[in-house]
Backbone bond lengths (Angstrom), bond angles and torsions (degrees), N, CA, C in turn:
res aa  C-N    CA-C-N  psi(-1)  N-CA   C-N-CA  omega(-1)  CA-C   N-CA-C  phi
1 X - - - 1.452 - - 1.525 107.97 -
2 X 1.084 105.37 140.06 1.938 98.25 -173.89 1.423 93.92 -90.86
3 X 1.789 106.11 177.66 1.302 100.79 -168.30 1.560 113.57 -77.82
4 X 1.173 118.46 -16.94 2.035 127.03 179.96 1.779 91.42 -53.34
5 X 1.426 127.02 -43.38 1.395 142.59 -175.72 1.083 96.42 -76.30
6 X 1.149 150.60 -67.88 1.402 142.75 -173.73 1.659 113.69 -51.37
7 X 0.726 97.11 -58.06 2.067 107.49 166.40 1.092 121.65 -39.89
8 X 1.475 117.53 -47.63 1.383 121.14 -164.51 1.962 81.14 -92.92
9 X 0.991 129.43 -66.52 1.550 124.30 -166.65 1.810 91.93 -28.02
10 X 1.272 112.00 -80.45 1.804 110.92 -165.06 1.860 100.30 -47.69
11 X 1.358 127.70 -35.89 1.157 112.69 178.47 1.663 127.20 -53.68
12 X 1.568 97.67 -46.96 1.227 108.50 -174.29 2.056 123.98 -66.98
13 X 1.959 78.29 -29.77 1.607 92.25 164.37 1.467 126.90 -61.96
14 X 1.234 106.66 -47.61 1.250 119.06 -167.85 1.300 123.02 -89.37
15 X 1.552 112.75 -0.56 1.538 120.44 157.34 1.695 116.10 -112.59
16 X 1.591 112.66 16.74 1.208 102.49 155.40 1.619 110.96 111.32
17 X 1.721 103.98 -22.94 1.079 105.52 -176.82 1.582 129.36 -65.97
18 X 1.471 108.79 -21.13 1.052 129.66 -179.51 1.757 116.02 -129.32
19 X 1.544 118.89 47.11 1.343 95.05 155.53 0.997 168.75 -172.58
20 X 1.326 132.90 -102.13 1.563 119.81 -159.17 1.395 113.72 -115.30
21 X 1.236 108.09 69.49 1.499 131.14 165.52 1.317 120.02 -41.81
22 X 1.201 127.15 -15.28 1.378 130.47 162.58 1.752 107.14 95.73
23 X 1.413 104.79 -11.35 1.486 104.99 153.15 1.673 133.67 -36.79
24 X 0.957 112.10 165.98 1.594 119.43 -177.56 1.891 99.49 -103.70
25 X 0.875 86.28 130.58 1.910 93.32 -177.40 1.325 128.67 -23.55
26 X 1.725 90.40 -38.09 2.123 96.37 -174.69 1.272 97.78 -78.93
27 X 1.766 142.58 -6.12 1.421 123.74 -174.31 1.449 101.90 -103.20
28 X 1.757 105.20 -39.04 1.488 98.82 168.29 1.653 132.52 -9.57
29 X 1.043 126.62 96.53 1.558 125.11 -175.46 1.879 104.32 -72.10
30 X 1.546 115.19 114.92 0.845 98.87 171.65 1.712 140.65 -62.72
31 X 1.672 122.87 139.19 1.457 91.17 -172.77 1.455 107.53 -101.51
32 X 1.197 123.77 170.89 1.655 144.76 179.32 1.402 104.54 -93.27
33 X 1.537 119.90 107.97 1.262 120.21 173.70 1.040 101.39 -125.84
34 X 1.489 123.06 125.59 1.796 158.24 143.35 1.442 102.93 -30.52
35 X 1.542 142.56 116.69 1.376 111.42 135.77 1.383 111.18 -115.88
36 X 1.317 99.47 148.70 1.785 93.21 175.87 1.183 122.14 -128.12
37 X 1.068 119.38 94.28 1.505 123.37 170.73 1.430 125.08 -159.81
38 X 1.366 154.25 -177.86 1.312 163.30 -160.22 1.893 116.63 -35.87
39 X 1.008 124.50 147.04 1.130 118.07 166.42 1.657 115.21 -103.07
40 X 1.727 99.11 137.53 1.785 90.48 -175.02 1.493 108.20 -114.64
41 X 1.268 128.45 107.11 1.354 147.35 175.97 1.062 109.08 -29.05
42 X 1.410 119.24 -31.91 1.122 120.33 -154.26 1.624 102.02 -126.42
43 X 1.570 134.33 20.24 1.068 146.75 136.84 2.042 116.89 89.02
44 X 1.562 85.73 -5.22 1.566 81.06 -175.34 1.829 116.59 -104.66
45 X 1.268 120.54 -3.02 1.244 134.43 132.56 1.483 151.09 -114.97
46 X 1.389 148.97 -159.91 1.330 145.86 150.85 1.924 86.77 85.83
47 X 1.579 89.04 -156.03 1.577 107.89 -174.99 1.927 105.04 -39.43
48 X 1.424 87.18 -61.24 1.876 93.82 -170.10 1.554 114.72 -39.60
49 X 1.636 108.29 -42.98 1.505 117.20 171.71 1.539 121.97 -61.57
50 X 1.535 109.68 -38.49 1.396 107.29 -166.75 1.542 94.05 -73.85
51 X 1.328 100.63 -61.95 2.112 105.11 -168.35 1.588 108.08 -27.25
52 X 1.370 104.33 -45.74 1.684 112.02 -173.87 1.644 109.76 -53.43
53 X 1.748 107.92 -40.99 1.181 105.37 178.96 1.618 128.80 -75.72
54 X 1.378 95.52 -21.38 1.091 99.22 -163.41 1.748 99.38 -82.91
55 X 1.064 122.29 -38.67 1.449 132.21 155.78 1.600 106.97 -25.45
56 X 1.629 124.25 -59.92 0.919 110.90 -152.65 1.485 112.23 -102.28
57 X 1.763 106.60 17.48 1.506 113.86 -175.09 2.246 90.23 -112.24
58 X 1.203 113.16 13.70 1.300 118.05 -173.32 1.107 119.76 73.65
59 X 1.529 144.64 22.07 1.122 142.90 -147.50 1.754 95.45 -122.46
60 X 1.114 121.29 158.89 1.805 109.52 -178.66 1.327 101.52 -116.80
61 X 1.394 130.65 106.36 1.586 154.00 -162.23 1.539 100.80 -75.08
62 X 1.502 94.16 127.61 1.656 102.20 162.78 1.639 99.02 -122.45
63 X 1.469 109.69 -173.08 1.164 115.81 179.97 1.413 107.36 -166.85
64 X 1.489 109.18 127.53 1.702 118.43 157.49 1.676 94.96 -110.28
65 X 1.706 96.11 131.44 1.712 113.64 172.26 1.812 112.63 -94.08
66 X 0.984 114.89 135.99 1.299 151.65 -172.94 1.471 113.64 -72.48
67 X 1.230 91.22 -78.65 1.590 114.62 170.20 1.517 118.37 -153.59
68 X 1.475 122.71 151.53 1.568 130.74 177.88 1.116 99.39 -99.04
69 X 1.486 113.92 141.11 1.317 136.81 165.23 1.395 146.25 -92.19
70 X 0.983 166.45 112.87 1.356 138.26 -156.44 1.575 98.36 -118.28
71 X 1.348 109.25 93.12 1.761 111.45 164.90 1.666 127.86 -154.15
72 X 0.757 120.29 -170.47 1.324 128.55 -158.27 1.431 120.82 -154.95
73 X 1.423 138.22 164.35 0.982 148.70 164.80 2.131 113.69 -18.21
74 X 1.188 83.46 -49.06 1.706 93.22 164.69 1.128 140.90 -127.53
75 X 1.621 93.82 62.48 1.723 111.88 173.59 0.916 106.20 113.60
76 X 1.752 128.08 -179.90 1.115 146.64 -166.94 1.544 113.55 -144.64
77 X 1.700 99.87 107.70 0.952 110.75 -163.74 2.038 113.73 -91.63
78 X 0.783 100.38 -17.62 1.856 105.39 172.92 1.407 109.82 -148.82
79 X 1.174 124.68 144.38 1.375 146.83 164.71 1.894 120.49 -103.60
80 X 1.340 133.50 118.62 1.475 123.18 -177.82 1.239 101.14 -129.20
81 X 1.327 123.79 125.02 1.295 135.00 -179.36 1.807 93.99 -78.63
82 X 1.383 99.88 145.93 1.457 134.72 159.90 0.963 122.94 -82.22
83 X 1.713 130.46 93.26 1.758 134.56 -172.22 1.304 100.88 -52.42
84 X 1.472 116.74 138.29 1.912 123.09 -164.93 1.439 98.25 -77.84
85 X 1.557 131.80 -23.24 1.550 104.55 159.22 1.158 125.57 -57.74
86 X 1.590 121.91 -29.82 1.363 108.31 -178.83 1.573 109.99 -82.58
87 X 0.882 112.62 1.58 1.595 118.45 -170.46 1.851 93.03 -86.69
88 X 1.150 109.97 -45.31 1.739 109.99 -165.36 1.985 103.30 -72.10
89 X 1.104 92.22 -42.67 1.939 107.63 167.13 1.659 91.11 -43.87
90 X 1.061 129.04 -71.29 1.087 134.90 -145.85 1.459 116.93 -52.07
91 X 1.420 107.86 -44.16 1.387 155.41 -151.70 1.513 100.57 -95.19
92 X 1.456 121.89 -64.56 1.339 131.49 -160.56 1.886 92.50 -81.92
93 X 1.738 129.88 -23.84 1.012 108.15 -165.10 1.593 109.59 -97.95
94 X 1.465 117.64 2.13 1.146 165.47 123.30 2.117 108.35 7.93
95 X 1.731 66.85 -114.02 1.629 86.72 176.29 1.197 128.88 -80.23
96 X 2.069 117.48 2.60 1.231 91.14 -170.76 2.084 91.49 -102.46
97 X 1.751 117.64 1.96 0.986 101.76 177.29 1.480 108.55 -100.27
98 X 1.348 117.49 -24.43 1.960 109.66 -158.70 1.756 82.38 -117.90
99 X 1.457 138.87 -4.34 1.550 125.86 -172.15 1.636 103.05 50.66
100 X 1.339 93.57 167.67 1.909 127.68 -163.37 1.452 108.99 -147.69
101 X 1.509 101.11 104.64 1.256 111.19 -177.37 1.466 104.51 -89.02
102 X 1.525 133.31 -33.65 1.726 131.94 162.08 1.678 80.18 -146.53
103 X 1.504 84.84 155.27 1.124 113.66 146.75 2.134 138.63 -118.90
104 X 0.931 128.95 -159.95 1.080 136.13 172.29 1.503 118.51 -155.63
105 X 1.186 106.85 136.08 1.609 122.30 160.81 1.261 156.71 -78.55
106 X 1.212 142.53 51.54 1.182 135.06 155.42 1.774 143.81 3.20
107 X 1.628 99.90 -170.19 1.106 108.95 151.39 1.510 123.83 -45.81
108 X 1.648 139.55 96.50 0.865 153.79 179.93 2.212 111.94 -104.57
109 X 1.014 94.53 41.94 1.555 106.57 -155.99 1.520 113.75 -44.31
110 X 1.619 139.80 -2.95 1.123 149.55 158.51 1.436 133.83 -145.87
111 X 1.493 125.43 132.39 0.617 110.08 -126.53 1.615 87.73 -88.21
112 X 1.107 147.84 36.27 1.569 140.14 160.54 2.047 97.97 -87.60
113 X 1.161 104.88 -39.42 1.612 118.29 179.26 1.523 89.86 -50.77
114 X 1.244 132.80 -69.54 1.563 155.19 -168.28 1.611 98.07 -32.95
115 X 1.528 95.85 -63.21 1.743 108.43 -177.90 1.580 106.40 -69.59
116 X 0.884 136.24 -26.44 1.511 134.36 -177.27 1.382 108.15 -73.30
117 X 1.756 124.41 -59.54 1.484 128.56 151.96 1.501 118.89 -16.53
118 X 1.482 103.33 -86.12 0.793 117.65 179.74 2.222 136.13 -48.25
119 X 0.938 82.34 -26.37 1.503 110.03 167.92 1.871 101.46 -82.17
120 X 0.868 121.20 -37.17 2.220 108.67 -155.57 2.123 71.02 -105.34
121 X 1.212 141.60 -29.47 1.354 126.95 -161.06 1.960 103.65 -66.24
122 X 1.112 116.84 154.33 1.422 126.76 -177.17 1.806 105.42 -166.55
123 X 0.966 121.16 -6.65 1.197 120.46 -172.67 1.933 104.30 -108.28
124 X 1.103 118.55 155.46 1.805 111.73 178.29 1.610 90.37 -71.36
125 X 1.586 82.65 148.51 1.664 101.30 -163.23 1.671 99.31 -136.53
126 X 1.088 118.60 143.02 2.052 128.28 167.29 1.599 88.68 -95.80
127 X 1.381 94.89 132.84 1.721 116.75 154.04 1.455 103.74 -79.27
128 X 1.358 117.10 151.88 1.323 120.70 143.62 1.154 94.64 -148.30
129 X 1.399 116.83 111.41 1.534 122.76 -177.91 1.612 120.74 -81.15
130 X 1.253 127.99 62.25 1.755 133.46 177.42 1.702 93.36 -64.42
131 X 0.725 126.96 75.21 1.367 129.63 164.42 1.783 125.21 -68.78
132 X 1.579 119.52 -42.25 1.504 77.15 144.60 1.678 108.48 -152.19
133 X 0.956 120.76 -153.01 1.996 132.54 178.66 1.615 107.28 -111.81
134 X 1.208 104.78 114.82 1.520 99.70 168.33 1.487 128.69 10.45
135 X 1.038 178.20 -80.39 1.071 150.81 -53.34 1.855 123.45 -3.10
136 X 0.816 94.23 -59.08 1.652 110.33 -176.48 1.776 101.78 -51.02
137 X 1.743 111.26 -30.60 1.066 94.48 174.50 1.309 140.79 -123.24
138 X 1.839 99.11 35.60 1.198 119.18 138.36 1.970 79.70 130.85
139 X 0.903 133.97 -3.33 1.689 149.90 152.80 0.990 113.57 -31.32
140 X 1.391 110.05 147.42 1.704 114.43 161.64 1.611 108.97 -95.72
141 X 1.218 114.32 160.94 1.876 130.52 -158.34 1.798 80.92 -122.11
142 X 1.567 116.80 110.76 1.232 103.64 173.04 2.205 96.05 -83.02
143 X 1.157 93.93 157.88 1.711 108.29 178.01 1.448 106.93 -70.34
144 X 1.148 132.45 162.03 1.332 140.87 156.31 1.735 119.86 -40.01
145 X 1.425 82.03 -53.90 1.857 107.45 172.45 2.193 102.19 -38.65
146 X 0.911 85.21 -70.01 1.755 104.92 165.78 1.205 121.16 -33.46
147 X 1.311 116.23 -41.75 1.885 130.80 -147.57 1.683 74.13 -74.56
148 X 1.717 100.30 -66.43 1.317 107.94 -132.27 1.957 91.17 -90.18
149 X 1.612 129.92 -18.35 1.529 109.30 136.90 1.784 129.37 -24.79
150 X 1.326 124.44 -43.48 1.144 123.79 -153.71 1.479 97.33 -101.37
151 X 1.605 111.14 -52.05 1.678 116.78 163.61 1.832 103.55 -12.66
152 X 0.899 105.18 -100.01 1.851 149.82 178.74 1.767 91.52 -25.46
153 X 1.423 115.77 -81.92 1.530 118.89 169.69 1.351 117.15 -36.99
154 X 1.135 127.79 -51.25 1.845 124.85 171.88 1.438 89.89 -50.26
155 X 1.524 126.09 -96.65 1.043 146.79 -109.32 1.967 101.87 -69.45
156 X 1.240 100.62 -11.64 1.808 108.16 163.01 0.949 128.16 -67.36
């Protein structure tokens, strides 16, 4: 498990989403974990990373995407934001058929995206604030203005 997987596993534990009731596996209730954030083309972070984890902490992974990425092993060559209607579709078609027992956070790359999250979330949620992609490698640089949008929006 890389360490982005290792992080989110103790996160998800340690807020409940995942745990260890001391049950035997077959009573274990599986939980429904949300993640929402970036997609990585290239499979070793964002959605592709979390689902893997969340798979391997027993939990059954959904996902609303944020934004697509285009990168690889060496760098990240494009960033595409996700229009926040399709983000709420995503979200609302989500939880209102399979429910969200926690979720997790991601790439949240603007801060109207930030307010949209943060607004449809109701369930205990892990931050992981990736706020932004290089510039240099073809990324958006979220602003300060942004940082502290998304700060403020979680923390409700």
């Amino acid at each position: 498990m890389t360490d982005e997987g290792t992080s989110l596993g103790v996160c998800l534990f340690v807020s409940g989403a995942l745990p260890d009731d001391g049950q035997g596996e077959d009573e274990m209730e599986v939980k429904r974990v949300l993640t929402i954030a970036g997609s990585d083309s290239g499979g070793g972070a964002g959605i592709q990373a979390d689902l893997k984890t969340i798979t391997t902490m027993g939990g059954f992974g959904m996902s609303v995407i944020t934004a697509l990425t285009a990168q690889n092993t060496l760098g990240v060559q494009g960033v595409y934001e996700i229009p926040v209607e399709f983000i709420e579709k995503q979200f609302d078609s989500v939880a209102t058929d399979i429910g969200v027992d926690a979720a997790k956070t991601g790439m949240l790359s603007s801060s109207e995206i930030t307010r949209c999250v943060a607004k449809k979330l109701s369930t205990p949620c892990c931050t992981q604030p990736v706020m932004s992609v290089r510039k240099e490698e073809g990324g958006a640089v979220r602003t300060s203005l942004g940082i502290h949008t998304s700060i403020a929006a979680l923390q409700q």
